[in-house]
ChimeraX commands (.cxc) that place a marker at each C-alpha (Angstrom):
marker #1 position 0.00,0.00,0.00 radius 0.5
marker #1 position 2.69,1.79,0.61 radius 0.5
marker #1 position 4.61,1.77,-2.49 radius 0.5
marker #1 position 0.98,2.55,-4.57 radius 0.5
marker #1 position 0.35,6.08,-6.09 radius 0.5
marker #1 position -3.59,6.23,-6.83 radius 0.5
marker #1 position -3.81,8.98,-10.07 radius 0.5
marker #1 position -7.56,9.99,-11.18 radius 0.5
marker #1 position -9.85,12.02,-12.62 radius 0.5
marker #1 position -9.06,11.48,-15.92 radius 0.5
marker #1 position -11.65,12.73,-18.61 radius 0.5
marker #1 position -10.60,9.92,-21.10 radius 0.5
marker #1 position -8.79,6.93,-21.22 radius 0.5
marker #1 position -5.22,7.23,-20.84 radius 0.5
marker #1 position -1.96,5.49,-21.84 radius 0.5
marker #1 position -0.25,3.45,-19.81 radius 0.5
marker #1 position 2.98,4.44,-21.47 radius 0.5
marker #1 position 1.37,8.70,-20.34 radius 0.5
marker #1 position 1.91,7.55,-16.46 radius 0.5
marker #1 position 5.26,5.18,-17.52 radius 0.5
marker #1 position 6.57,8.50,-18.86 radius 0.5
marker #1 position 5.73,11.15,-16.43 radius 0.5
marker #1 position 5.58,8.83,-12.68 radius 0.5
marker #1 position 9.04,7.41,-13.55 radius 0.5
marker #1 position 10.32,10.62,-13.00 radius 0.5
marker #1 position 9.90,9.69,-8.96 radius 0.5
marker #1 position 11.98,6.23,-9.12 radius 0.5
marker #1 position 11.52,2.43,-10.64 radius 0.5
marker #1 position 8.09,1.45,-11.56 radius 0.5
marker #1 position 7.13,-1.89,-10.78 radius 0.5
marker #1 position 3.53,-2.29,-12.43 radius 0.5
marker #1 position 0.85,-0.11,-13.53 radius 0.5
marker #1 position -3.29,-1.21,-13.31 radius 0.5
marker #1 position -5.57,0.76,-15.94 radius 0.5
marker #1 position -9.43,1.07,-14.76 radius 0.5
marker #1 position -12.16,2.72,-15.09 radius 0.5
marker #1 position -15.23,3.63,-12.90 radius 0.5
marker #1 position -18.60,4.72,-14.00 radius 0.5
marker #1 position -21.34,5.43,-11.34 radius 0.5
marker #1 position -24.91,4.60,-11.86 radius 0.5
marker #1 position -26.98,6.96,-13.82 radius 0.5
marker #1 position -29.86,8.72,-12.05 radius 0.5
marker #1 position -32.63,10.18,-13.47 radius 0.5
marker #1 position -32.00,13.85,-12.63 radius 0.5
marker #1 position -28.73,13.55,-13.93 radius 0.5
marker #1 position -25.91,11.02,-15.77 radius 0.5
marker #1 position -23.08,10.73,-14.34 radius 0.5
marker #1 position -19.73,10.70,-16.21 radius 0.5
marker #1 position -16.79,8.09,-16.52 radius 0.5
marker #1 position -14.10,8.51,-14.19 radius 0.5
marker #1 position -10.28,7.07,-15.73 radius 0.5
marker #1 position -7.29,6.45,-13.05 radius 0.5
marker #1 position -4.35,4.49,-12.69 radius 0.5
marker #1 position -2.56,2.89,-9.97 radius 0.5
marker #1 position 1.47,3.17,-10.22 radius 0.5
marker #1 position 3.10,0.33,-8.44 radius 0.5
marker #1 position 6.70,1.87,-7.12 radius 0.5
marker #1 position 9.41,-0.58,-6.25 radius 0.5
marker #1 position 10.26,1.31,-3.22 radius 0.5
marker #1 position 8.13,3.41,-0.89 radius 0.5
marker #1 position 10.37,6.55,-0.92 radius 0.5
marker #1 position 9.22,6.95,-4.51 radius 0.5
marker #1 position 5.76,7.54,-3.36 radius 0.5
marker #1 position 7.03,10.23,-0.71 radius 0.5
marker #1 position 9.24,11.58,-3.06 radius 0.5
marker #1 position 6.56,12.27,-5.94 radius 0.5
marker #1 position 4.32,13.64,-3.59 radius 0.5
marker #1 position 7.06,16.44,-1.81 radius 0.5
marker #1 position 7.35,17.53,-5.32 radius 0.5
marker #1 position 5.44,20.70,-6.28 radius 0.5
marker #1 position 5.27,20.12,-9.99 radius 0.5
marker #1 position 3.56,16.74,-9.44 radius 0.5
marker #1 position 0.46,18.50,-7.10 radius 0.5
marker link #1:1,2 radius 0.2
marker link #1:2,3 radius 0.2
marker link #1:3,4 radius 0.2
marker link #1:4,5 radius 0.2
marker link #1:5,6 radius 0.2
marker link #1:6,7 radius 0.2
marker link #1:7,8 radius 0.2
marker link #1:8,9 radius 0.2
marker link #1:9,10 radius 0.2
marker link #1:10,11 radius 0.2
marker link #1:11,12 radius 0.2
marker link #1:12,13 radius 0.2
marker link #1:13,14 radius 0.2
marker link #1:14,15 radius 0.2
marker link #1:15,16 radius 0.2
marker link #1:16,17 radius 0.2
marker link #1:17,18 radius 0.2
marker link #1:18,19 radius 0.2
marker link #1:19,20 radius 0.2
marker link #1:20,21 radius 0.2
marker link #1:21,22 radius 0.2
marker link #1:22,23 radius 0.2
marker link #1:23,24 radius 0.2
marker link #1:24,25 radius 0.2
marker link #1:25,26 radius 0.2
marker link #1:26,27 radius 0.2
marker link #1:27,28 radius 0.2
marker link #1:28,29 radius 0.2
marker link #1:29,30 radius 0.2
marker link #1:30,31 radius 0.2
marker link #1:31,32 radius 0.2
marker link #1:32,33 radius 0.2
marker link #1:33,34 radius 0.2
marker link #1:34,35 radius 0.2
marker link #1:35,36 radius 0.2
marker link #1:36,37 radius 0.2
marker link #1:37,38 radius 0.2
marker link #1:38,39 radius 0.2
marker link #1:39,40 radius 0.2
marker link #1:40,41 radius 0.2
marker link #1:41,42 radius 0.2
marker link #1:42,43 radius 0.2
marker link #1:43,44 radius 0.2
marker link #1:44,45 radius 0.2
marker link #1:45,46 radius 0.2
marker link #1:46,47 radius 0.2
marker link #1:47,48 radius 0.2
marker link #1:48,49 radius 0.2
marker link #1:49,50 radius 0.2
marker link #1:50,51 radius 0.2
marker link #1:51,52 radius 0.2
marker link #1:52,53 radius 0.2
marker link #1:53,54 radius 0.2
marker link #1:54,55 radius 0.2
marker link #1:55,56 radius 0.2
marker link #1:56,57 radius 0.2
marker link #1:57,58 radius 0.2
marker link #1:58,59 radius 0.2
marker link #1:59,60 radius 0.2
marker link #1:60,61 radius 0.2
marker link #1:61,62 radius 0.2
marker link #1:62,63 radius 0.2
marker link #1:63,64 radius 0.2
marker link #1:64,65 radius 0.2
marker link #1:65,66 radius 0.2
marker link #1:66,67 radius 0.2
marker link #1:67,68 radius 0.2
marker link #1:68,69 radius 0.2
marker link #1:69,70 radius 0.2
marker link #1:70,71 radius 0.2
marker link #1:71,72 radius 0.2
marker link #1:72,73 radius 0.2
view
């Protein structure tokens, strides 16, 4: 749990090679899992789909690191 960056709120689908790119910047990238969540539809209004990723670091001081960054927030 540690080691896992949660990145969301993504309009469209995005490339897993897009967060192998830019989240590599923090340190070594063990895995990345691609999903997608899309909330019931009411009838006063539909609701949208919601894109994320979870980035898998190899060490925990990745995580840390990405997150004391200011260009990353």
């Amino acid at each position: 749990k540690e080691k896992t960056l949660y990145v969301v709120h993504f309009d469209q689908p995005i490339e897993e090679s897009f967060l192998q790119r830019n989240f590599s910047l923090a340190g070594t990238i063990k895995k990345i899992h691609m999903g997608k969540f899309k909330p019931r539809a009411s009838k006063k209004k539909s609701k949208r789909t919601v894109y994320f990723g979870l980035v898998v670091y190899k060490d925990a001081r990745s995580v840390e690191a990405i997150l004391g960054d200011s260009k990353f927030l």
